[in-house]
Backbone as CSV, one residue per row, in Angstrom:
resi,resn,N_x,N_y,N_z,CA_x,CA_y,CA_z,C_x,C_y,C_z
1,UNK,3.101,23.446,78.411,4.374,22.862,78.765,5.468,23.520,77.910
2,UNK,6.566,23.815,79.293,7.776,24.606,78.043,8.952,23.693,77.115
3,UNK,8.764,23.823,75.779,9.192,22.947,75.360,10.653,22.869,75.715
4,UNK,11.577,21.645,75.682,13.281,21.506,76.271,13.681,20.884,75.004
5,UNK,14.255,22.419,74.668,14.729,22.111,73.251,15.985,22.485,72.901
6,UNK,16.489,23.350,74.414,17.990,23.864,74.341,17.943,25.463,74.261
7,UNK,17.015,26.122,73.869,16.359,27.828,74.343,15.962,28.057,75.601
8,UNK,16.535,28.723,76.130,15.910,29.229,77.636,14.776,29.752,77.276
9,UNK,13.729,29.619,78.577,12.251,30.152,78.074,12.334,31.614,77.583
10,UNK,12.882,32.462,78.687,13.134,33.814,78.107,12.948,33.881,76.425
11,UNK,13.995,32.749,76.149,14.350,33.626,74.619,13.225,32.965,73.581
12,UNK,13.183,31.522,74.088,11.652,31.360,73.696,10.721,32.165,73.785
13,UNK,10.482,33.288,75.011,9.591,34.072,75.005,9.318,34.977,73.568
14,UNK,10.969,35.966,73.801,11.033,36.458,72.484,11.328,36.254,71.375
15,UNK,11.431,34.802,71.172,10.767,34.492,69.858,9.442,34.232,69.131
16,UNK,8.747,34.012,70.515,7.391,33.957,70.176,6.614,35.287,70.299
17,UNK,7.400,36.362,70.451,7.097,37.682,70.471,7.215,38.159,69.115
18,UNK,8.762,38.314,68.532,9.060,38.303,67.568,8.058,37.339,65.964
19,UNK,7.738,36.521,66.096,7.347,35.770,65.488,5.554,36.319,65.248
20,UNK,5.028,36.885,66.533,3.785,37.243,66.404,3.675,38.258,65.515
21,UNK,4.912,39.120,65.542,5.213,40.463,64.673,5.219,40.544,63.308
22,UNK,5.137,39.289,63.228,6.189,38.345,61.944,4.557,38.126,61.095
23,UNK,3.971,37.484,62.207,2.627,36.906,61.912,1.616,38.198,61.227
24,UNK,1.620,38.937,61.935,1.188,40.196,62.042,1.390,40.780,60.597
25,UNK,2.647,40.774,60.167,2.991,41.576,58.829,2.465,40.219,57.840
26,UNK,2.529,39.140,57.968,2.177,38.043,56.673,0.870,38.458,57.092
27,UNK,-0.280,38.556,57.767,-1.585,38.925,57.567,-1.789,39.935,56.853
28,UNK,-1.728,40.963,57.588,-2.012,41.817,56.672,-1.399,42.102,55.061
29,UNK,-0.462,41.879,55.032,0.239,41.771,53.510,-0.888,40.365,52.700
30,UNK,-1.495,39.522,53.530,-1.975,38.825,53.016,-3.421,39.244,52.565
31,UNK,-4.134,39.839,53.836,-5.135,40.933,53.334,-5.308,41.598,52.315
32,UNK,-4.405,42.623,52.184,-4.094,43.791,51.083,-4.409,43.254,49.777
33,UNK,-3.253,41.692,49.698,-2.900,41.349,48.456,-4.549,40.368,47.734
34,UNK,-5.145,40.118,49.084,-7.094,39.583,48.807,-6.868,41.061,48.416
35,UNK,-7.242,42.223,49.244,-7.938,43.104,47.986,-8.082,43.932,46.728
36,UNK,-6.267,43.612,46.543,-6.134,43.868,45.321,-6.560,42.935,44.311
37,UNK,-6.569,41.555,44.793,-7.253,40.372,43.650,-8.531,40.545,43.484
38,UNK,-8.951,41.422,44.527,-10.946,41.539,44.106,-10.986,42.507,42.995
39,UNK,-10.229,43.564,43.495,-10.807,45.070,43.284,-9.971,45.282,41.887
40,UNK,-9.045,44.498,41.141,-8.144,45.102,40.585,-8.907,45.039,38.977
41,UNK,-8.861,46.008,38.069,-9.150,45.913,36.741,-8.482,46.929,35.698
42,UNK,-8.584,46.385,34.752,-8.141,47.034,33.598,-7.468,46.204,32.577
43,UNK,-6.728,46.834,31.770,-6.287,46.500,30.644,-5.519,44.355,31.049
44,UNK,-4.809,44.556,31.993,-4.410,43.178,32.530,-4.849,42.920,33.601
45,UNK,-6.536,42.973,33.394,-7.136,42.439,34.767,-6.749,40.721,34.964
46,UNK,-7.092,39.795,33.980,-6.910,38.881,34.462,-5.584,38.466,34.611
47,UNK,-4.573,38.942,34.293,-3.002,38.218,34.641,-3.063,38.679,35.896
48,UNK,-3.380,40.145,36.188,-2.797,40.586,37.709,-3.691,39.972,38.634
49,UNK,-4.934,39.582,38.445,-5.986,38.831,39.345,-5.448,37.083,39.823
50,UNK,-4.873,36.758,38.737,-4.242,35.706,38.667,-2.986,35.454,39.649
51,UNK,-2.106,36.569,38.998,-0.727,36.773,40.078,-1.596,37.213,41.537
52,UNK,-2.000,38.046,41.460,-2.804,38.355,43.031,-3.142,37.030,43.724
53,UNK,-3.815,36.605,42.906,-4.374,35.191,43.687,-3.101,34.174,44.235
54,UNK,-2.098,34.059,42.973,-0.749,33.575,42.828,-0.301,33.342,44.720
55,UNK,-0.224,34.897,44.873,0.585,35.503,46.185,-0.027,34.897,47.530
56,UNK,-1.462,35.470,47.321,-2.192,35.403,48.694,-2.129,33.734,48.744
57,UNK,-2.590,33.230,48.015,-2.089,31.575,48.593,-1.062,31.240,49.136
58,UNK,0.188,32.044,48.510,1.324,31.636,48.715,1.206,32.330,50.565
59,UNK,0.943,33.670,50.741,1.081,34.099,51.913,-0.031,33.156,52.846
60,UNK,-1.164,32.960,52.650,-1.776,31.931,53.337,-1.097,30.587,53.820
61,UNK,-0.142,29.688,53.240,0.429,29.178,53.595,1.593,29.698,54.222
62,UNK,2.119,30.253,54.221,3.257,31.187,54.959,2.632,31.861,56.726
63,UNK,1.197,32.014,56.596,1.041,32.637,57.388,0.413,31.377,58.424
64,UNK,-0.099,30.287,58.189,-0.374,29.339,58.367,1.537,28.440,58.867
65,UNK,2.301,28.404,58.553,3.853,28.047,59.057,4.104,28.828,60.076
66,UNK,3.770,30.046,60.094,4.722,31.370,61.323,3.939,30.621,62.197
67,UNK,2.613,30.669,62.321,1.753,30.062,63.213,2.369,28.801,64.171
68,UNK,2.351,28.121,63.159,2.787,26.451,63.622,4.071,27.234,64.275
69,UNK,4.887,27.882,63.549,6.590,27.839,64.793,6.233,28.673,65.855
70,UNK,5.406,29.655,66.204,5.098,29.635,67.389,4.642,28.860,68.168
71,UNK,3.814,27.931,67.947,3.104,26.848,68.537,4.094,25.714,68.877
72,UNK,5.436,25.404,68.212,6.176,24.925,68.183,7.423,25.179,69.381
73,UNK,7.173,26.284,69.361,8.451,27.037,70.550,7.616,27.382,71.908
74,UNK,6.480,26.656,72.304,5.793,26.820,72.922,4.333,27.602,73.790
75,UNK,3.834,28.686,72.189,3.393,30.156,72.970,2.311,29.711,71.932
76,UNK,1.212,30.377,72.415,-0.164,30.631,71.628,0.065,31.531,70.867
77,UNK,-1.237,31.403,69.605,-0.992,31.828,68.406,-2.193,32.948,68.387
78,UNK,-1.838,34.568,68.062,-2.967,35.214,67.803,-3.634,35.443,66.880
79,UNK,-4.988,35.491,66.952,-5.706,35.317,65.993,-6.804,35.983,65.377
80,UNK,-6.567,37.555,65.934,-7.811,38.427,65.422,-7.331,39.603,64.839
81,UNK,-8.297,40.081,64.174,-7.757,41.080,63.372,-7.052,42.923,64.329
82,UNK,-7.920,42.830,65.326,-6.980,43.696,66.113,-5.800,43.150,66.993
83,UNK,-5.358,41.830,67.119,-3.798,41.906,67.577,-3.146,42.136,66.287
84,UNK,-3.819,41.263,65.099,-2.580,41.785,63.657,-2.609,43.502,63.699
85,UNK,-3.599,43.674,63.944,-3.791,45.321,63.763,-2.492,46.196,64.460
86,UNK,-2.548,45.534,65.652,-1.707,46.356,66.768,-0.276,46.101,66.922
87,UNK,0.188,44.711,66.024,1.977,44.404,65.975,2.290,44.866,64.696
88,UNK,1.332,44.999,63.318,1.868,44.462,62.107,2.735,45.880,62.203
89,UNK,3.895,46.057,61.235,4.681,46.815,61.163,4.494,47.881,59.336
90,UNK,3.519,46.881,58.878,3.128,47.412,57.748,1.881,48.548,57.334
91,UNK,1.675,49.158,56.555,0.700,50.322,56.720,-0.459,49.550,56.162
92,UNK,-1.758,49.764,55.820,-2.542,49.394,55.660,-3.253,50.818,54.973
93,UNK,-4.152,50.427,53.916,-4.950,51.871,53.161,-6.182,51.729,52.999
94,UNK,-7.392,51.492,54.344,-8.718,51.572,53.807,-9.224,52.615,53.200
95,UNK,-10.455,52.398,52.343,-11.163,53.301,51.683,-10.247,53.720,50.340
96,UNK,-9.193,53.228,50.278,-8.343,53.682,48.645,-8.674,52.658,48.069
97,UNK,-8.489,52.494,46.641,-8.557,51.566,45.645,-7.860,51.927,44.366
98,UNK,-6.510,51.684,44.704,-5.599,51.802,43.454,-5.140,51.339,42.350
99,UNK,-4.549,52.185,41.226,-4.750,51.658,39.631,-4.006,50.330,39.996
100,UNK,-4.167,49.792,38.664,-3.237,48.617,38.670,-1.542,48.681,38.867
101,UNK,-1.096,50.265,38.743,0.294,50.264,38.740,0.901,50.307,40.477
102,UNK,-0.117,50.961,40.764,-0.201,51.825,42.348,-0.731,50.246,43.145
103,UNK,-1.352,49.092,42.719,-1.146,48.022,43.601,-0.228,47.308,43.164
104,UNK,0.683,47.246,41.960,1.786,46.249,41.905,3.154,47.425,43.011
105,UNK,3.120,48.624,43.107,3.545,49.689,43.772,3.835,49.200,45.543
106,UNK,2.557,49.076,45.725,2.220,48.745,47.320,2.827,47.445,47.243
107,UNK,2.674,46.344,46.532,2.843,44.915,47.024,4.432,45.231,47.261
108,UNK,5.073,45.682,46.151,6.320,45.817,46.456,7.209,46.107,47.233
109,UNK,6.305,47.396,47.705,7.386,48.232,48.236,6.885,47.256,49.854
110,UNK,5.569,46.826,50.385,5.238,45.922,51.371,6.681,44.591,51.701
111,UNK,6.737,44.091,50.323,7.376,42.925,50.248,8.756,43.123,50.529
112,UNK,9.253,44.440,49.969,10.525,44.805,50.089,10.998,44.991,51.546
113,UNK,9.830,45.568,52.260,9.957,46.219,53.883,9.833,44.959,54.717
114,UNK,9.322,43.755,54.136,9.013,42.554,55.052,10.192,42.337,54.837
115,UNK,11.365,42.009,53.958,12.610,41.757,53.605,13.454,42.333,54.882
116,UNK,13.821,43.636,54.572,14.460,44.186,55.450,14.149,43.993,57.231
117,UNK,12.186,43.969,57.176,12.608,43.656,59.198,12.596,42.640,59.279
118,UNK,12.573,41.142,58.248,12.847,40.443,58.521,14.622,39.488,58.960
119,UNK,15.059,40.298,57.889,16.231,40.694,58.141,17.205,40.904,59.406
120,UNK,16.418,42.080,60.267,16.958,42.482,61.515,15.897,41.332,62.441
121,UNK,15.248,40.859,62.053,14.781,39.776,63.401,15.261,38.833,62.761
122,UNK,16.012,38.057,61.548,16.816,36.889,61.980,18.069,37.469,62.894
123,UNK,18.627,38.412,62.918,19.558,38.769,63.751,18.562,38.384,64.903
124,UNK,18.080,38.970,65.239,17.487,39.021,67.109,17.324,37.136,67.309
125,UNK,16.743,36.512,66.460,16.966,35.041,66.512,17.958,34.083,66.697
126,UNK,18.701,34.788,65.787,20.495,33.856,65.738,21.129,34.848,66.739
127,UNK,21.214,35.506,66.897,22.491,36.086,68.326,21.367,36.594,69.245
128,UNK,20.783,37.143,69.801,19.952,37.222,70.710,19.253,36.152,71.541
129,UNK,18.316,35.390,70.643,17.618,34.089,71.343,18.032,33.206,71.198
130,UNK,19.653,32.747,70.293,20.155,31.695,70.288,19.056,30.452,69.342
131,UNK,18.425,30.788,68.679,17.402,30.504,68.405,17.672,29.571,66.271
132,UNK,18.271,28.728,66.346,18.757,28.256,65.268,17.651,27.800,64.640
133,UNK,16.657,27.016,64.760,15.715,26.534,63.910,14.909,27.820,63.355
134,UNK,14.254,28.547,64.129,13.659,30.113,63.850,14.771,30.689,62.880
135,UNK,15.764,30.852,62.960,16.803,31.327,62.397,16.291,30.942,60.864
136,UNK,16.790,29.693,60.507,16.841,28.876,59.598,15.192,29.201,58.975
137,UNK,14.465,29.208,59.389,12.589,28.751,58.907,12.828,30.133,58.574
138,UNK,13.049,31.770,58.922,12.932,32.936,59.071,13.992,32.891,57.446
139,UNK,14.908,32.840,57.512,15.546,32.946,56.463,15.305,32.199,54.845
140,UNK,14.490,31.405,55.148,13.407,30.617,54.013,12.308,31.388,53.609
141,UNK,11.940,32.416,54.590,10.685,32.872,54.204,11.036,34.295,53.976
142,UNK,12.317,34.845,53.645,13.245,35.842,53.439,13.298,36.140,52.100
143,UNK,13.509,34.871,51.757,14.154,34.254,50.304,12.467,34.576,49.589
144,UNK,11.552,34.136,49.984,10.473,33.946,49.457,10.033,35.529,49.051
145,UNK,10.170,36.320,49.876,9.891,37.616,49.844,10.505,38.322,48.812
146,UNK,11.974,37.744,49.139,12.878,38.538,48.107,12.467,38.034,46.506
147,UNK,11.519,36.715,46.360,11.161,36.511,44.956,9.975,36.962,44.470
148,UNK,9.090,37.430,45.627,7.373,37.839,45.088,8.000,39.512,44.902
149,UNK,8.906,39.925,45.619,9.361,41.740,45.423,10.131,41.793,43.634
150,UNK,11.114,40.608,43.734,11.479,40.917,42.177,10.288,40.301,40.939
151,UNK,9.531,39.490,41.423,8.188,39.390,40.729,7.490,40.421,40.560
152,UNK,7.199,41.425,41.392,6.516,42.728,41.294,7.327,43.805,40.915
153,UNK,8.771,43.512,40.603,9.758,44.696,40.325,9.396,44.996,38.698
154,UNK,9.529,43.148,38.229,9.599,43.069,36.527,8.416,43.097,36.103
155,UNK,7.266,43.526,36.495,5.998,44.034,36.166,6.093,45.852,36.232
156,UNK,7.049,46.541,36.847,7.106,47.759,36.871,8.481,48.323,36.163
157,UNK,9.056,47.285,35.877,10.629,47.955,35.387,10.209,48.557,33.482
């Protein structure tokens, strides 16, 4: 049932398009950041195992919300590792296993890039789909990004 919430389905559509994309990059960023908490050692193994762990919870719940607002705006939620595979917008590095500097490196520069397209899809939300609540939830989880990137900045500055 399409929800009547004041969005034409259309733009409901592409928000629940948008949002899968969305979904897509919190997985895998959520992935990565599991395997840097396994794999990571050295001199500050346990702080960075700690912060690692820190994150991926935090993205587990995050990725667990995108979910619900699709489900919310009316569209099913995907759920396997080849649709994340095929929207996420982020790179992914099997078979590497990098120092501890080279994964606070990746989280960052990941976190920084979720910033920015998240960025251009609250635009597509607020003037495109007319889409104010997405708007609003998208720009909360903006903010969040922008604090785990300067969290990983002042570990490298």
């Amino acid at each position: 049932m399409t929800p009547k919430i004041g969005i034409h389905e259309k733009d409901l559509t592409k928000s629940v398009q948008i949002l899968s994309t969305i979904l897509s990059d919190e997985m895998t960023l959520y992935i990565k950041t599991r395997k840097f908490h396994w794999n990571v050692c050295g001199e500050s193994f346990m702080e960075l195992h700690k912060l690692f762990q820190t994150q991926y919870t935090e993205l587990e719940e995050t990725v667990d919300a995108v979910a619900e607002r699709i489900s919310k705006l009316g569209g099913k939620t995907i759920g396997t590792m080849k649709e994340y595979a095929q929207l996420t917008r982020l790179k992914e590095s099997p078979d590497k296993y990098p120092s501890q500097k080279e994964m606070l490196k990746e989280l960052l520069s990941d976190h920084e890039a979720v910033v920015l397209l998240l960025r251009k899809d609250i635009d597509d939300f607020s003037e495109k789909n007319k889409d104010a609540g997405t708007t609003d939830f998208m720009t909360g989880l903006l903010q969040e990004h922008e604090s785990t990137a300067w969290i990983l900045r002042r570990y490298l500055s």
